[in-house]
C-alpha positions as CSV (number, residue, x, y, z in Angstrom):
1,X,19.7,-13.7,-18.9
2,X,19.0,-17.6,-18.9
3,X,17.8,-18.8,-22.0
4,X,16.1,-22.4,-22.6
5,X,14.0,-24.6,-21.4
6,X,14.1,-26.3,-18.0
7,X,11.6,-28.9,-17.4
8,X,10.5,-28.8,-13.8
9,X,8.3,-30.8,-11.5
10,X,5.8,-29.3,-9.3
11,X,5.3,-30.4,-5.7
12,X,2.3,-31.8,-3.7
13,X,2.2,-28.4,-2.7
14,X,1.8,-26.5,-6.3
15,X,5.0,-25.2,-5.7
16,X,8.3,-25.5,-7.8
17,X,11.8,-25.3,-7.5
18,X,14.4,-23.2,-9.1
19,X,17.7,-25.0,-9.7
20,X,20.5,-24.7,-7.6
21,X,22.4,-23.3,-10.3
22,X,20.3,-20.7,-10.8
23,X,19.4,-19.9,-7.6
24,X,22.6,-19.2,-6.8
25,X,23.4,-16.7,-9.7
26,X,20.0,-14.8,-9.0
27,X,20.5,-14.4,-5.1
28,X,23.9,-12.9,-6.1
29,X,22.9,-11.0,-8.7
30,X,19.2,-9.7,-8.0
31,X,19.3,-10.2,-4.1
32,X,16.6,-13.1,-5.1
33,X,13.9,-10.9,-5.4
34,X,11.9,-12.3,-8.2
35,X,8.3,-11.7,-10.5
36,X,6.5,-15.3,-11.7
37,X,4.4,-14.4,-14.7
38,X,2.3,-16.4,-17.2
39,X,3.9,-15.7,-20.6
40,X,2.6,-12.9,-23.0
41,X,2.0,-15.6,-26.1
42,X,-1.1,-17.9,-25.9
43,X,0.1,-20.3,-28.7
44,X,3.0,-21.3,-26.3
45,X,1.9,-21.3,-22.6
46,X,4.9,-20.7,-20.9
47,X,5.8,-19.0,-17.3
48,X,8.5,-16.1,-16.9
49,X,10.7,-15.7,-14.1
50,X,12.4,-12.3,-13.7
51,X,14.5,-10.6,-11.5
52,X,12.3,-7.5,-9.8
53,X,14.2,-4.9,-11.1
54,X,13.9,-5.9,-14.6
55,X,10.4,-6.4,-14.4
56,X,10.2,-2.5,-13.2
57,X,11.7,-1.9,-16.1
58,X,8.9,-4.0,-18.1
59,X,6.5,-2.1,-16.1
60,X,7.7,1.3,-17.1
61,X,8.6,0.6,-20.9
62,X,4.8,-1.2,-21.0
63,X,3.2,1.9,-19.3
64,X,4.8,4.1,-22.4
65,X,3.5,1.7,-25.3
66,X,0.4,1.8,-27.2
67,X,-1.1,-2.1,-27.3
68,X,-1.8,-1.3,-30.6
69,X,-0.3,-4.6,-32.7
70,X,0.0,-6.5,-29.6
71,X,-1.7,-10.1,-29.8
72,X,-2.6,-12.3,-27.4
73,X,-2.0,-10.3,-24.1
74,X,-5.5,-8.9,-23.1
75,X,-7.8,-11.9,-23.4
């Protein structure tokens, strides 16, 4: 897991790029198949890059949870 912040610019094109460090690491790792989320918490906007087959695992954990308690993400 990377943790931090990475301040990155975005393109003419809206698009932006993941450092080469990183890049690297997930191709190896997660055969670069990757989810771009907007982050759960509205009081920090943020965006989430994960590896696909961690978010599955988002995706089934979610799908067992009451959103009972849970702020902010069904706005």
């Amino acid at each position: 897991m990377f943790r931090g912040r990475n301040f990155l610019k975005i393109d003419a094109k809206g698009r932006v790029s993941i450092p080469a460090r990183f890049r690297e690491t997930l191709n190896v790792l997660h055969d670069g198949r990757l989810v771009l989320s907007q982050g759960f918490f509205t009081e920090f906007p943020h965006l989430l890059l994960v590896p696909l087959d961690v978010w599955e695992g988002f995706e089934a954990d979610f799908g067992t949870r009451t959103l009972q308690g849970v702020r902010g993400v069904w706005r």
